[in-house]
C-alpha positions, 0 to 999 in steps of 0.5 A, a space after each residue: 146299540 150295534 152290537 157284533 158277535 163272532 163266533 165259529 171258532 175253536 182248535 183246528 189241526 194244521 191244514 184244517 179249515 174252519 169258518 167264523 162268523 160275525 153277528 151284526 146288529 143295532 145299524 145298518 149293516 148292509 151299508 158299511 164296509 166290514 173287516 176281519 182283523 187277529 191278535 196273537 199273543 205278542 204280536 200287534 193286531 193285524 189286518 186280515 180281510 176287508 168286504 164292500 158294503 155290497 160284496 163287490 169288493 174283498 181285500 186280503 193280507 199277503 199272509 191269508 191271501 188264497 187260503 181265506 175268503 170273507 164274505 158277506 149276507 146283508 139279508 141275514 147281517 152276516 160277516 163270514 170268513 171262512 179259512 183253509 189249510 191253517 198254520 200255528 201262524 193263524 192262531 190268535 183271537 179273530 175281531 170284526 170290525 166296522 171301521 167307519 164307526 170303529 165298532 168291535 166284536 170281542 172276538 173268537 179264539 182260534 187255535 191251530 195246532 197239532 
């Protein structure tokens, strides 16, 4: 049964950093693409950043792009995402995702706020 488990998450000032991870287990990681994604209260869920099954590959939404960096540690089956100078903006509940299977974690609160 793949299993996906987020955590690292937590209430962080503006211009904090904070980094998530995503447990994987039950399938084999090291062979799928893997993504971030955010639900904020009111808003649709959104896209935040997607990894290559080998890491040679990342892709970012224009919102996060050049503050957050996902990576990947096949050997540990372990999706990070790690995230600098924060804004309100960033506050939402953080899922992984394997979308060729469309397995979801059940996300990680993060609140920025002063």
């Amino acid at each position: 049964q793949a299993q996906l488990v987020e955590s690292g998450g937590g209430l962080v000032h503006p211009g904090g950093s904070l980094s998530l991870s995503c447990a994987a287990s039950g399938f084999h990681f090291g062979r799928h693409i893997m993504r971030w994604w955010r639900k904020a209260p009111g808003k649709a869920r959104e896209f935040v950043a997607g990894i290559s099954s080998t890491a040679a590959t990342t892709n970012y939404a224009s919102s996060v792009e050049g503050r957050f960096t996902i990576s990947r540690t096949n050997a540990k089956n372990t999706l990070s995402l790690h995230m600098t100078a924060l804004k309100p903006d960033d506050t939402a509940v953080y899922y992984c995702n394997v979308p060729q299977r469309n397995w979801w974690g059940r996300g990680t609160q993060v609140t920025v706020s002063s």
